[in-house]
Phi, psi and omega in degrees: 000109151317128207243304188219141185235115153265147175206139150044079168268128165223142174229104171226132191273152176298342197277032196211136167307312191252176205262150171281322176214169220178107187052032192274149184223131153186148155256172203208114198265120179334142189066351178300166141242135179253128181234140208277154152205138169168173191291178154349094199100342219281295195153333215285312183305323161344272186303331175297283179326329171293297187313284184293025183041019214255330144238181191281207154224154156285325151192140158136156144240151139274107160318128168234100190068042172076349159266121186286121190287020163268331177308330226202131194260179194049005178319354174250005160339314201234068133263117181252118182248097184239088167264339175201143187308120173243113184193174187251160181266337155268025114295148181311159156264015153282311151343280180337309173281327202269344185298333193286317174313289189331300181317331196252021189046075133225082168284001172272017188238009221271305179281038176250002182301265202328318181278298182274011143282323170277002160286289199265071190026005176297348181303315218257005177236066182231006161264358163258177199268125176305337199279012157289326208288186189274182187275328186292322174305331172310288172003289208290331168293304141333288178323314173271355174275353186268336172294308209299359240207337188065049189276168148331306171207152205248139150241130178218147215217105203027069180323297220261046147265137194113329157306124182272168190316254178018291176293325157288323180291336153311292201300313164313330181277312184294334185276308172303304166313305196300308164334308202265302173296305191238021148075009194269138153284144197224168155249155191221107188261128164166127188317324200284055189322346176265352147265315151316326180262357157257013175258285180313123197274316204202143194245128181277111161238137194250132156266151146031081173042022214217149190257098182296325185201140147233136198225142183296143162287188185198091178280161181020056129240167177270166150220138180244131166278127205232152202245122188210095153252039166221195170234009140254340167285354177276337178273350176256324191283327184290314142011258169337299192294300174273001153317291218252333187066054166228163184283141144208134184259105178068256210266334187272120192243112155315071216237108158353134200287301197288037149323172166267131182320285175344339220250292156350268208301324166307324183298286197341282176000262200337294163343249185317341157288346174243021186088002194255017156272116191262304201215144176246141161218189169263195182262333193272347152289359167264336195275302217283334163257022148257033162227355187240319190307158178239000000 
């Protein structure tokens, strides 16, 4: 079931020549994490904000469960939104947290205090004023303010900057649980790829405003790049691929980390006697190079 369906998002601010975003089409399947990536600029914080309603698209909508959310009021009800630490600061964080229920009428999440203060380790600071804490504790008060609600679906738009190893590896535990237990889809913006890759099924990438690729994740493969300017190296390469049961996409051939040597060593062979090994890598040197290609 599509939980968000965008189709052909565009942004452009006035005070700007160019578009911010340009066409993006993409869905967010119930239970995906997703994880947003591109540089600096890319667009992506833009497209978060687009998400939470928090600015307009210039043309295309977005979907939530099939209703468009320019459309439709409270359509962000069964939303956890953390794009940047929000909280009043004299107040407790218990306060805090019960002030944001009043606010939003939901005083039935009022006995979710505890339990999600005690996720993200915060229970035992919850009689203090937040505008004390470190920045990862800030982190974390967002975070349950973002929870607390049991929502559907999460935007999160660089949890772990700011954060010492630790405090990632908490947010991370914390994020995989609520996934698994209450099933929320989430999008995720963020530089840090070695967390991104321990969350994520699947990844969005924006260049210069335009959605360059989206791709499924493939934790522990190789992929080998094959130089195929014919119909017998296409015919060798499809060849392989359905011998061995493997993917391969347009140039790209897929191969499990855990081959078998034998198995390993027959393709090359095959390959590579006719030349058609241009480059081998892992999946996670395909994530790590859409930030260093140029």
């Amino acid at each position: 079931m599509k939980i968000i369906e965008a189709t052909n998002i565009s942004k452009k601010y006035k005070s700007n020549s160019f578009y911010s975003l340009k066409d993006i089409n993409f869905a967010i399947e119930e239970g995906d994490i997703v994880g947003l990536i591109g540089k600096n600029g890319a667009g992506k914080s833009t497209l978060l904000k687009l998400m939470a309603k928090a600015q307009k698209p210039t043309t295309g909508t977005i979907k939530f469960k099939g209703k468009d959310i320019s459309k439709s009021s409270n359509i962000l009800d069964k939303f956890g939104i953390m794009i940047e630490p929000i909280f009043y600061p004299h107040l407790t964080v218990y306060e805090n947290l019960m002030f944001f229920l009043e606010i939003h009428k939901k005083e039935q999440y009022v006995d979710n205090i505890k339990s999600i203060l005690e996720l993200v380790d915060l229970w035992h600071a919850k009689d203090r004023k937040p505008m004390d804490f470190s920045f990862g504790m800030k982190q974390r008060v967002s975070l349950a303010l973002s929870l607390i609600t049991e929502p559907d679906f999460m935007i999160l738009d660089e949890p772990f900057v700011g954060l010492d190893p630790i405090g990632v590896k908490k947010l991370i535990g914390i994020l995989q649980q609520w996934s698994t237990t209450k099933h929320t889809s989430m999008i995720i913006s963020s530089h840090q790829l070695n967390e991104l890759e321990d969350l994520c099924n699947r990844y969005i990438f924006i260049e210069s405003g335009k959605l360059k690729t989206q791709f499924d994740d493939k934790k522990n493969f190789l992929v080998i790049q094959l130089d195929l300017q014919d119909s017998q190296s296409q015919r060798i390469a499809n060849s392989v691929a359905s011998k061995y049961k493997l993917e391969l996409r347009g140039q790209l051939l897929e191969l499990p980390i855990a081959i078998e040597k034998d198995q390993l060593n027959e393709i090359l062979e095959q390959l590579s006697s006719q030349k058609l090994v241009e480059k081998i890598y892992t999946t996670k040197d395909e994530l790590e190079s859409y930030f260093t290609e140029e």
